[in-house]
N, C-alpha and C positions, 0 to 999 in steps of 0.2 A: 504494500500500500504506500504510493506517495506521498510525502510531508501534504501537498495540498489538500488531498482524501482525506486523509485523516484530520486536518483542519477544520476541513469542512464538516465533518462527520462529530465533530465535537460541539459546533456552533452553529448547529441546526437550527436551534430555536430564534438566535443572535440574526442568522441568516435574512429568516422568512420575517422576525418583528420588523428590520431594517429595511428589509426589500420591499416590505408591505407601505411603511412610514413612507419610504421616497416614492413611491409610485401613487401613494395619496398628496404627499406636497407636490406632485408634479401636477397631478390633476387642479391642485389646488393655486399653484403656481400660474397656470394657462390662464382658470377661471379670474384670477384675478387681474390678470395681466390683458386679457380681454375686456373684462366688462368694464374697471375703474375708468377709461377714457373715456367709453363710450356713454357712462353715466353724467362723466362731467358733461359732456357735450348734450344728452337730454335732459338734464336737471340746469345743466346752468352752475356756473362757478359760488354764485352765493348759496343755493340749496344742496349742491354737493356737499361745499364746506360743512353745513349746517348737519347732514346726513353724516358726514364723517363724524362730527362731534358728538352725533349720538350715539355711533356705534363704540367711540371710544369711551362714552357715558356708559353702556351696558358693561366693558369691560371693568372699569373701575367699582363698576356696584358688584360685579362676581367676585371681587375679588372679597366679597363680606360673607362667603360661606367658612370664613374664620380659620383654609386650612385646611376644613372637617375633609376633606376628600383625598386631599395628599398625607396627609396622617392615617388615613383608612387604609390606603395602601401598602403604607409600612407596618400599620399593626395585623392585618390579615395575614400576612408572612410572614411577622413574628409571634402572634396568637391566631391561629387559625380556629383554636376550636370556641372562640368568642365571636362568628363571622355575625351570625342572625341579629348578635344586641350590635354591635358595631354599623352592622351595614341598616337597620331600624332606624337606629338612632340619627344617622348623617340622614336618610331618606325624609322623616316626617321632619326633619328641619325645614326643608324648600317652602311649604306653605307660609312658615314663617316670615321666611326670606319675601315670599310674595307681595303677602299682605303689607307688611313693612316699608315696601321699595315706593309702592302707587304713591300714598304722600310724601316721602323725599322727593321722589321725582316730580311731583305736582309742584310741590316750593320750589326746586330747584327752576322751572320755567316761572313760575308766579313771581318770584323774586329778579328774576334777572339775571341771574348768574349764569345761563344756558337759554338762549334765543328762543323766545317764547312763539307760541305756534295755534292757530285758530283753532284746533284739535287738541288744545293741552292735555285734559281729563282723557282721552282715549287712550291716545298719545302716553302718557304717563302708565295704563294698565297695561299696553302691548310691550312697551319696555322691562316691565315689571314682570312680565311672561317669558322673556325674551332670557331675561338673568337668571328666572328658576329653571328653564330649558336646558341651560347653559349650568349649571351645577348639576340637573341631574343626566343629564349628557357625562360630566366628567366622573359621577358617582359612578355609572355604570364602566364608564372606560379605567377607571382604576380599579375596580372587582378584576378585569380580565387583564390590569398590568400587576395584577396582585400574583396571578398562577401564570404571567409569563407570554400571553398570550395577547399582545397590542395588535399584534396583525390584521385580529376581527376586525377591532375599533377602528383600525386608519382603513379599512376597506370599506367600511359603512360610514364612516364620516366623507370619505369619496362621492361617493357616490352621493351623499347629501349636498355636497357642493357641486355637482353638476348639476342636480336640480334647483338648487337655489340658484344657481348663475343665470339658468334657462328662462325662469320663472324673472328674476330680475331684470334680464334683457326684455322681455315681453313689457312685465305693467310699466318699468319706467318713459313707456311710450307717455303715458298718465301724466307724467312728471310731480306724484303724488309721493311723498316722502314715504308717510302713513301709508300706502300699501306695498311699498318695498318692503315692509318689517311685518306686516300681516305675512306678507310670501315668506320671512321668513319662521314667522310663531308654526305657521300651517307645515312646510317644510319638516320642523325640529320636533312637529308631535310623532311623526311618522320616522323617524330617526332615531328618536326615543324608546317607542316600542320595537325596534330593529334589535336596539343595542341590549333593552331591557333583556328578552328573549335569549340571544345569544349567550350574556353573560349568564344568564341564570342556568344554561344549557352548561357551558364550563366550571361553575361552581354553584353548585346545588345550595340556595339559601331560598327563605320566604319572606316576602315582603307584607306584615301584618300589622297593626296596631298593638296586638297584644305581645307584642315581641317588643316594641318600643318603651323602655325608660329613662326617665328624667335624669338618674343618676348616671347612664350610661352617655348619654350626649353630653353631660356636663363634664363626664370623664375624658368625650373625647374632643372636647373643645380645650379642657386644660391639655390634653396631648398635643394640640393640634396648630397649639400658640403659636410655634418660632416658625411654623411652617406657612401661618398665617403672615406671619410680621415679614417672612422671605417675599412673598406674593406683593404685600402689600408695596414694597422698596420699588419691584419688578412697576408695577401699576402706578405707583406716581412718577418716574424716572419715563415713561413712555405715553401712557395715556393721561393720568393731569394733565402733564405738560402740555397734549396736545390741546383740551379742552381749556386751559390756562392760553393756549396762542388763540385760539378764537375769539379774544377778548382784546388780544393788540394789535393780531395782524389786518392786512386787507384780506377783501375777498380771492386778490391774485395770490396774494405771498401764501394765505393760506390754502389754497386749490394745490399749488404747488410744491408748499410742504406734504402736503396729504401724498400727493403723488409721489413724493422721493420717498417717506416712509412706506407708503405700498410696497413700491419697488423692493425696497429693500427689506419688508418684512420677510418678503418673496426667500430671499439668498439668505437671510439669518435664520431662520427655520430649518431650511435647506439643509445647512452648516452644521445647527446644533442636533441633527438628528440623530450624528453618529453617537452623542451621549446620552439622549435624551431615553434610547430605549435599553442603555447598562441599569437604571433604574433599579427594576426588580434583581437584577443578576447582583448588583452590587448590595441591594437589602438579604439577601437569601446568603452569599459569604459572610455580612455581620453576624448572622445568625448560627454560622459555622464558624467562628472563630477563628476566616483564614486573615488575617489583617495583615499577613507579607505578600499574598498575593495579590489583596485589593490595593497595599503601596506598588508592588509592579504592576500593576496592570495600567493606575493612573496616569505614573511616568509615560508607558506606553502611548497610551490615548492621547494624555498632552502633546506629547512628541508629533506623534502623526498627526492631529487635527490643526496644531501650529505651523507642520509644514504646510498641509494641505491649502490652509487659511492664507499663507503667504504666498502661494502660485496665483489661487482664484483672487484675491482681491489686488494683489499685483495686476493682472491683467484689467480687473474693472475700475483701479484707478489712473487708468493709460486711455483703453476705451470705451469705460460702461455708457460713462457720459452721452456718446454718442447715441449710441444702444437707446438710449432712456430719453433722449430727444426723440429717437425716430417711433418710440413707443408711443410717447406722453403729447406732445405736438409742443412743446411748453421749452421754449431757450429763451434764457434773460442773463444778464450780468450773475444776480442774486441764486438762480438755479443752479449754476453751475460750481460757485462757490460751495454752495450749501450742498451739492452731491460729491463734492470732494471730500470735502472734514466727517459727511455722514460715512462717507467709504473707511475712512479712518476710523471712527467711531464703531461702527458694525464689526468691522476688525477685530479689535478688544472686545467687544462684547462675546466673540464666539470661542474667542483664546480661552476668558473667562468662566465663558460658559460650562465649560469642562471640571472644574474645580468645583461650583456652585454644583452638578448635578453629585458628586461625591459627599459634597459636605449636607444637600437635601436625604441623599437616599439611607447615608450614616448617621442622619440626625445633631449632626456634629453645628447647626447653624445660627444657633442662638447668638453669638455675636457679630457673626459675619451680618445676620438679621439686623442690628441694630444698628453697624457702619453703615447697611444698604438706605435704611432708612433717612437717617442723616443726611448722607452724599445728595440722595435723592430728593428733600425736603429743600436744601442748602441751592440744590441746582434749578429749583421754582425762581426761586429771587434771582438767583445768578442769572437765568433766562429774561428776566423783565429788565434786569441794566443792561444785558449782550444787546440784545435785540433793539433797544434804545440806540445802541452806541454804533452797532457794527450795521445791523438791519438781520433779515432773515439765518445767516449763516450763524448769527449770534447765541438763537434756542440751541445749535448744536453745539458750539464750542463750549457754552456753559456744561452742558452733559458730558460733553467728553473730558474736560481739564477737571471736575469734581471728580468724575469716574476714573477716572487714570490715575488721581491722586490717593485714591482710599481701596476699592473695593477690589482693581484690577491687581494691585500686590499684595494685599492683605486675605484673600480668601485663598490662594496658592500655598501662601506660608503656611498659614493657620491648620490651614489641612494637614497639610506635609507634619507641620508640627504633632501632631493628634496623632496621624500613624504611626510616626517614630515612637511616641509615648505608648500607644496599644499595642506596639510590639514587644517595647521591652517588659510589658506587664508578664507577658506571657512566657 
């Protein structure tokens, strides 16, 4: 048998979660890379803006499922046979979460602080559908990144984003904001029961009431803290900010931030996929006490994902530019700038990326958690002088110069530090 047989033969599982991830970011790459222009151009550059900022609304309210989902997935692999109270307790949360969001979201338009809209009260319940979709969408896809098996999830979230792109090319004929997000409530119910189905197919649990306790959500919201307060760094470092820029920029600067961030959500996704699915493989060694393989293995990854990272964004900061003019229709002074410092930016982010999916999946993030938080509160303000001073390339240099300072050498060490220490315990 050749070394590569036998490679492969060992990382079957690795194989197919990976193979599965990039053939759904690809699907998901096209879709977006298709419809974002063709939206600006039926919506119009002011109700694009306005659409983008809600969609970066919905993310910022996800990010108030406290956690509960990515602590789910760690404790199911390290207590399996608590699956029923665990996976109860995160499920009858969502109604909470529901009920809860319609009046934020209603203040948040009534007040001013998010561009108010003749549809507010609808508008406020579809978004509020939109965030419990969107947790229990993730509830189920970490049930099946619990037993190793993401493949399901990136093949049915595929496939949900062909139809939501389908569906979004059609109404935006409309140019009705409020039934883009209808197409996608209706979309995510039927997605939903895909994923519910599947997952309960790979691990046998029941979704009851009487399986649900108070002490047990409570237990895993205290579990589920640091992984909340990681989430939350993630969520104002990208989506605040954006909904913070639609309050200084124009309707240009902002169409055209939207678009460079698209873009490049596109390639950072991409990027971090190769760690994003060691997840479970690296929670299941904690659990085995192999702590010198999970140091080798990181070395490993870092290594390869840094080189890799330096070919691909080498070439896109030579000529993605291009590339993203002929996509977006969109060339100014201020775009161009601002697609260089983001190439740089994205960069770092995916180096990093690497070390944050170790220190999430080993629970190791409690303080990395509270630099992220910082860096990322610190680069709000830092955004409102950049952008004053420099114009649009400003929101990014603020992010990249906090982030380069704090989080991009500090969550490397930290780590590194931690397995040298759980080695010599042993």
């Amino acid at each position: 048998m050749s070394l590569l047989q036998k490679w492969l033969g060992g990382n079957k599982r690795y194989i197919s979660n990976l193979g599965a991830t990039f053939i759904s970011q690809a699907a998901t790459a096209l879709s977006v890379l298709f419809i974002t222009p063709y939206l600006v151009r039926q919506l119009g550059e002011s109700s694009f803006s306005f659409y983008g900022v809600l969609l970066n609304l919905v993310l910022v309210a996800s990010v108030f499922d406290f956690g509960l989902n990515a602590g789910l997935c760690h404790r199911l692999i390290q207590e399996p046979h608590r699956k029923n109270l665990l996976i109860n307790a995160v499920f009858f949360f969502s109604p909470i979460v529901f009920v809860s969001a319609i009046p934020v979201f209603f203040f948040l338009f009534y007040a001013g602080w998010v561009a108010n809209s003749p549809s507010t009260g609808l508008l406020s319940i579809v978004l509020a559908l939109v965030v419990t979709q969107n947790m229990l969408a993730l509830q189920f896809e970490s049930i099946l990144q619990s037993v190793n098996k993401i493949f399901f999830s990136k093949l049915l979230r595929m496939g949900r984003t062909v139809v939501e792109t389908c569906l979004l090319y059609v109404l935006s004929e409309l140019g009705d904001i409020l039934w883009l997000l209808i197409a996608s409530v209706a979309v995510n119910f039927v997605f939903l029961i895909a994923l519910f189905l599947v997952a309960k197919k790979q691990l046998s649990f029941n979704i009851s009431w009487s399986h649900f306790k108070w002490t047990a959500l409570f237990s895993q919201l205290k579990y589920s803290g640091w992984y909340f307060a990681s989430a939350l760094a993630a969520v104002i470092a990208y989506n605040v900010q954006i909904v913070l820029l639609g309050k200084y920029l124009t309707d240009t600067q902002m169409a055209t931030f939207l678009l460079i961030f698209r873009f490049f959500e596109v390639i950072r996704i991409g990027m971090t996929n190769f760690t994003q699915v060691l997840f479970p493989t690296i929670s299941m060694r904690q659990a085995a006490g192999d702590w010198k393989g999970i140091y080798a293995n990181f070395k490993m990854v870092f290594l390869r994902v840094f080189a890799l990272s330096l070919l691909i964004f080498s070439f896109i900061f030579l000529k993605g530019y291009d590339v993203f003019v002929w996509w977006s229709d969109y060339y100014n002074s201020e775009s161009l700038s601002t697609f260089q410092v983001y190439t740089l930016y994205v960069f770092f982010l995916v180096i990093d990326h690497v070390a944050v999916i170790y220190l999430l999946a080993l629970k190791f993030n409690k303080v990395p958690a509270i630099i992220s938080i910082l860096q990322s509160v610190l680069s709000l303000f830092a955004t409102i002088i950049f952008i004053q001073q420099i114009g649009l390339p400003g929101a990014v240099w603020a992010s990249l110069l906090l982030f380069g300072l704090t989080s991009l050498i500090f969550n490397p060490l930290y780590l590194m530090h931690h397995l040298r220490k759980q080695q010599a315990i042993l």
